[in-house]
C-alpha positions in Angstrom: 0.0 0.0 0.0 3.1 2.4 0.7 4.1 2.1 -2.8 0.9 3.3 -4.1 1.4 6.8 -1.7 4.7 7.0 -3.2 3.6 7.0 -6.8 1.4 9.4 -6.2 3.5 11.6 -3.8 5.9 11.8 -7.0 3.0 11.9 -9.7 2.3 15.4 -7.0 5.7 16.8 -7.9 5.5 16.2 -11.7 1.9 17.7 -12.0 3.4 20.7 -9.5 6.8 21.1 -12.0 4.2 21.1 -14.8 2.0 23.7 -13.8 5.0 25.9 -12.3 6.5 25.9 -16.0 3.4 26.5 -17.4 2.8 29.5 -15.1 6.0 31.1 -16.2 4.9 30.8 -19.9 7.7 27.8 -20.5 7.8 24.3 -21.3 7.4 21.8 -19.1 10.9 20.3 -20.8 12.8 23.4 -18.5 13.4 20.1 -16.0 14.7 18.0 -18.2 18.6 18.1 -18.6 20.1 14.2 -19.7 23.8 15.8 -18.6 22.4 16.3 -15.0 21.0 12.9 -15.2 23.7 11.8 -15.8 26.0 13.8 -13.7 23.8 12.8 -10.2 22.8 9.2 -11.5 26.4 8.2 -12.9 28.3 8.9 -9.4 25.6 7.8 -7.2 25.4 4.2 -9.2 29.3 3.5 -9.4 30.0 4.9 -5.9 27.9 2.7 -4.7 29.3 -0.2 -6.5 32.6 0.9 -5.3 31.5 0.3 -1.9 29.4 -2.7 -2.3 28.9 -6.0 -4.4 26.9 -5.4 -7.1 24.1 -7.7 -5.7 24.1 -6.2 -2.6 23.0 -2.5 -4.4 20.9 -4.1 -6.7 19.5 -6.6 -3.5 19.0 -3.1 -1.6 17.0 -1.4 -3.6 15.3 -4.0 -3.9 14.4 -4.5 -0.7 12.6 -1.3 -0.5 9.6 -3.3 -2.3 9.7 -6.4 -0.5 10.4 -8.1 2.6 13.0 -9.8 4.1 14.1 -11.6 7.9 17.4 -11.6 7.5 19.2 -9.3 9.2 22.4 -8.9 7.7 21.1 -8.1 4.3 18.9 -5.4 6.1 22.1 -3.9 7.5 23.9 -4.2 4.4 20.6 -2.3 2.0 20.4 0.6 5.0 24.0 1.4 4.7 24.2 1.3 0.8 20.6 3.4 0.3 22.3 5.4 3.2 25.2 5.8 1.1 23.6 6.1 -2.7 21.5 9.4 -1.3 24.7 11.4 0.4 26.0 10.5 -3.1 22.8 11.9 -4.9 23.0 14.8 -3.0 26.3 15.6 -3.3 26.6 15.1 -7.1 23.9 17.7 -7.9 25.3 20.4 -5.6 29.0 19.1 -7.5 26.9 19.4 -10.6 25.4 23.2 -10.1 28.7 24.4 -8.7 30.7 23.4 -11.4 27.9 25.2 -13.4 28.2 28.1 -11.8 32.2 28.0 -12.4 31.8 28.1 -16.0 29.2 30.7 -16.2 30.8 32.9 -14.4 34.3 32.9 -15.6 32.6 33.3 -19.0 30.2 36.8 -17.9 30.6 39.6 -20.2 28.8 43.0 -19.7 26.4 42.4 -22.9 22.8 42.1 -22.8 22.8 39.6 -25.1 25.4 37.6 -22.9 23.7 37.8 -19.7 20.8 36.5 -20.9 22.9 33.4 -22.0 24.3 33.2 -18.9 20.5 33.5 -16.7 19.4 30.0 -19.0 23.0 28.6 -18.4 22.5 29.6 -14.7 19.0 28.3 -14.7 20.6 24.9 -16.4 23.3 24.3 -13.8 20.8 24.1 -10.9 18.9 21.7 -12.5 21.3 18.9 -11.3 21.1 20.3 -7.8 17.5 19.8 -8.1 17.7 16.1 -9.4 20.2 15.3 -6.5 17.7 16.4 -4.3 14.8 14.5 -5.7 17.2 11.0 -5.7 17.7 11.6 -2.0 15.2 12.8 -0.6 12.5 11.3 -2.9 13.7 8.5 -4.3 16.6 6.9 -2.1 15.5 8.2 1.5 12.0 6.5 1.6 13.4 3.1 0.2 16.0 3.7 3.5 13.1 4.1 5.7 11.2 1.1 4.3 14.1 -1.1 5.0 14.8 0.5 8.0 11.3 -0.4 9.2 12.0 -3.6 8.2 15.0 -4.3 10.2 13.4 -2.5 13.1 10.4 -5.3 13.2 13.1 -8.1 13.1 14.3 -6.9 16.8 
């Protein structure tokens, strides 16, 4: 039943980014960025397989859908999803910064060229914002699941 209140928490925040570009006049494609993607997912993904066997991130997320009674593996998902949304996070912040870096060593006093760098600027947070979502969306409530489920088992 959870997983139904998280499909529609997120379908919430997609209809909300929809409308808020719409109400700006834009398209709702302002959000989408496959470099930010990318630049959050990438890190996140291969950190984590850095620090873990590749079963045990694939067994962890996972896990956030069904249950389990062993305890290790519990331990084992809660530090990886633990893990995979510190890495979110800090990827998009990584991401905007770096963003921010470029636009701003390239700044010229031109009208033309500021408004460049306002859509670059408005680019480079985009990553920041996807970071957020994977943690706090995405990787955060699959930590709590199994968390919940580890907690049952003592």
């Amino acid at each position: 039943m959870s997983f139904i209140f998280y499909f529609l928490g997120m379908a919430i925040i997609l209809i909300g980014m929809v409308f808020i570009s719409q109400t700006a006049g834009l398209q709702p494609e302002i959000f989408y960025n496959v470099f930010s993607l990318i630049f959050v997912f990438g890190p996140t993904i291969f950190i984590a397989l850095s620090s873990f066997r590749v079963g045990q991130v694939f067994r962890s997320l996972g896990l956030a859908f069904v249950d389990t009674k062993d305890k290790s593996i519990l331990l084992i998902a809660v530090d990886c999803l633990t893990e995979m949304k510190s890495t979110s996070i800090a990827s998009g912040f990584i991401g905007t910064i770096m963003g921010l870096i470029v636009n701003l060593l390239s700044i010229e006093m031109d009208d033309n060229l500021f408004q460049a760098f306002c859509v670059s600027l408005g680019l480079s947070l985009i990553s920041v914002l996807y970071g957020l979502i994977a943690g706090y969306l995405i990787f955060e409530p699959m930590k709590k699941n199994v968390q919940r489920q580890l907690d049952n088992l003592q």
